[in-house]
N, C-alpha and C positions, 0 to 999 in steps of 0.2 A: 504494500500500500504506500502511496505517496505519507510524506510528512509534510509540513512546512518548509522545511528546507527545500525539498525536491521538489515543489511546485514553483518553489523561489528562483531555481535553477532552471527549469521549465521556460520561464519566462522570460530571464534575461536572455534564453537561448531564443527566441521566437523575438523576441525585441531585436536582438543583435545582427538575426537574420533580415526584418523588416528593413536594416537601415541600408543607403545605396554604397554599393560598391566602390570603393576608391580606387582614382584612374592613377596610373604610373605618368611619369612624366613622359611625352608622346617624341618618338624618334624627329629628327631633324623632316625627313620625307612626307610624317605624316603630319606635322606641324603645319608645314606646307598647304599638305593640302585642302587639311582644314581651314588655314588662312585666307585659301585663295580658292576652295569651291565649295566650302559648305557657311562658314561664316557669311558668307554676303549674301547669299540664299537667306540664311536663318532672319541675320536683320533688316532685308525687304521684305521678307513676306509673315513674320511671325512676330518679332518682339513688338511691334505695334500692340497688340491686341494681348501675347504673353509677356509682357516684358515687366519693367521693374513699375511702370507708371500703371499699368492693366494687366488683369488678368482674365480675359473670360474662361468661364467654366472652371473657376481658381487654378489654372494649368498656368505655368510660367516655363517658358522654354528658353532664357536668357543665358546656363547655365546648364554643365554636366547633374550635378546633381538637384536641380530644379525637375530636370528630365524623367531622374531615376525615381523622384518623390512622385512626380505625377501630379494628380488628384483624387476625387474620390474613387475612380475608376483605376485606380492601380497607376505605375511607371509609363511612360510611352514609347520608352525604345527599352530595348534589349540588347546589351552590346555582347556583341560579337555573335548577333541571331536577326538578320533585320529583317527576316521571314514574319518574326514574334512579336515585331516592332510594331502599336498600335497608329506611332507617327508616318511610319512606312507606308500601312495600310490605309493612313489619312490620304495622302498628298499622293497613292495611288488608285486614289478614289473608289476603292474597295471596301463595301459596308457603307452604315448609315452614314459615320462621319465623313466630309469629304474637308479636307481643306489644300490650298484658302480655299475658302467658301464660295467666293465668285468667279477667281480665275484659275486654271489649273495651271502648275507647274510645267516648267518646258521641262519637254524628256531629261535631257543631262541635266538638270537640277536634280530632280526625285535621283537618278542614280546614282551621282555624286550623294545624296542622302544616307542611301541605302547603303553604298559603299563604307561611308563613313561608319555607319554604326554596326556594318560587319566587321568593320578593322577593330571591335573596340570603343569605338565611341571617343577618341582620344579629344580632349579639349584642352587645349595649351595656355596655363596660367598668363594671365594678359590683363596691363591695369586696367584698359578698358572691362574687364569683366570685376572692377572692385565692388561693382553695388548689385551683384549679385550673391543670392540668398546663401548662407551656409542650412545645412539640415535644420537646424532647430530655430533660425529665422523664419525658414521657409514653412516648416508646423505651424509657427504660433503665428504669422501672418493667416493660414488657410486655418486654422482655428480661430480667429477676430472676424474671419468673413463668414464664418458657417451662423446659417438661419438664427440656431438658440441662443446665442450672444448679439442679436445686435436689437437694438432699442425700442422698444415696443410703440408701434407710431399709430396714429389714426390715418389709414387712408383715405382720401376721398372716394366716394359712388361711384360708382359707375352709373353712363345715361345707358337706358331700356328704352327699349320702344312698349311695352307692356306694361305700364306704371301702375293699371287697377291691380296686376297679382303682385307687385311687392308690397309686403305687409311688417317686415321688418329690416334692417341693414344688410344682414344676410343674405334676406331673397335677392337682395338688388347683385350682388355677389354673383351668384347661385343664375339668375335670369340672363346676365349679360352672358356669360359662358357660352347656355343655352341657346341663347338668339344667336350668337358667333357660329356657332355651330349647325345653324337652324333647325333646332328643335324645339319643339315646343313645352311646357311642363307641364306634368303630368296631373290627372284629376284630382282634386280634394279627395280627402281618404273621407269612408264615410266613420259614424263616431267610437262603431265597433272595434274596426282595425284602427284608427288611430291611437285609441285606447290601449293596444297592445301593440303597437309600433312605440310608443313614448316609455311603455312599463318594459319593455323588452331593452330598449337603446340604453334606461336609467338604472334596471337594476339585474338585468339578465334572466330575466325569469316573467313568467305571462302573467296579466293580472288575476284576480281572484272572480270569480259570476258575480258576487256582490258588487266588486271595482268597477267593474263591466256597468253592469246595469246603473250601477250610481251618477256613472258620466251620460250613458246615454240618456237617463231622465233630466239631467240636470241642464235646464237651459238658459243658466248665467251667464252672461258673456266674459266671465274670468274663470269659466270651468274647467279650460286647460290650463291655463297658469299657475 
């Protein structure tokens, strides 16, 4: 049976795994040719949108190990596999993602990509990369953006074209969706099921015949509240 100890050990072992691979300093050749065919790739068409000022989809790709962090979705390259490489498979327009997203990559760019991160992925220390992220910047940044940390705001309505069925802030929520989508929303429950649609959602379990019958006679207008 595990102790405390061995689950403690467990764990730095699966942590230590998580973290990204550190690069050797990259030969004179391949220095090269990262300088001169994958770097200028990366900063027209990428660090705009991943870079140190933006980040869409929290991916920053300014940086070797910005790379191997990813985001929620895992790493995006895989060095020395650019089969595995999610970036690979972006910018060869294979699968949902495609990027860029408006224009595709000329051929010897993507393969110079490719190429690059089957050699290794080699990225050559350079001051211009000083304000790129180390690991634990690059965490506690993509943890300051994740949803349950950030401020809890009042958004404005959304406009409906259906104004008689919003009946509270929600529905307007809830309606605009709907009409984007064009569909329409669905019938009033009548008082039996919604009686057991609200006892169901509040406490898991169906209401009682008494519960039941007590709402449907009851014709208060705070009977559901």
């Amino acid at each position: 049976m595990f102790n405390r100890f061995g689950l403690f050990v467990v764990a730095l072992t699966a942590l230590a795994a998580a973290r990204p691979a550190a690069a050797t300093e990259p030969s004179p050749a391949a220095a090269d040719f990262f300088e001169s065919q994958v770097r200028p790739v990366l900063a027209a068409n990428c660090f705009e949108c991943h870079g140190p000022k933006k980040q869409e989809s929290d991916l920053r790709l300014d940086s070797r190990e910005a790379m191997l962090i990813g985001n929620s979705d895992g790493p995006v390259i895989v060095p020395g596999d650019a089969e595995k490489s999610r970036l690979v498979k972006a910018i060869r327009r294979q699968g949902e993602i495609k990027m860029p997203p408006k224009t595709k990559l000329p051929g010897p760019a993507v393969e110079a990509l490719a190429t690059w991160i089957q050699g290794g992925a080699p990225w050559p220390e350079q001051k211009l990369d000083a304000a790129a992220p180390t690991v634990a910047e690059a965490i506690a940044a993509a943890a300051r953006r994740h949803w349950a940390f950030q401020p809890v705001r009042e958004p404005p309505l959304p406009t409906v074209k259906n104004e008689a069925w919003v009946k509270n802030p929600v529905d307007a929520f809830i309606l605009a969706r709907l009409e984007a989508a064009h569909i329409g929303p669905a019938p009033p429950a009548n008082r039996r099921t919604l009686i057991r649609r609200a006892t169901f959602d509040l406490i898991g379990l169906p209401p009682t015949p008494a519960e039941v019958e007590d709402f449907v006679r009851d014709a208060s207008p705070d009977a559901f509240p």
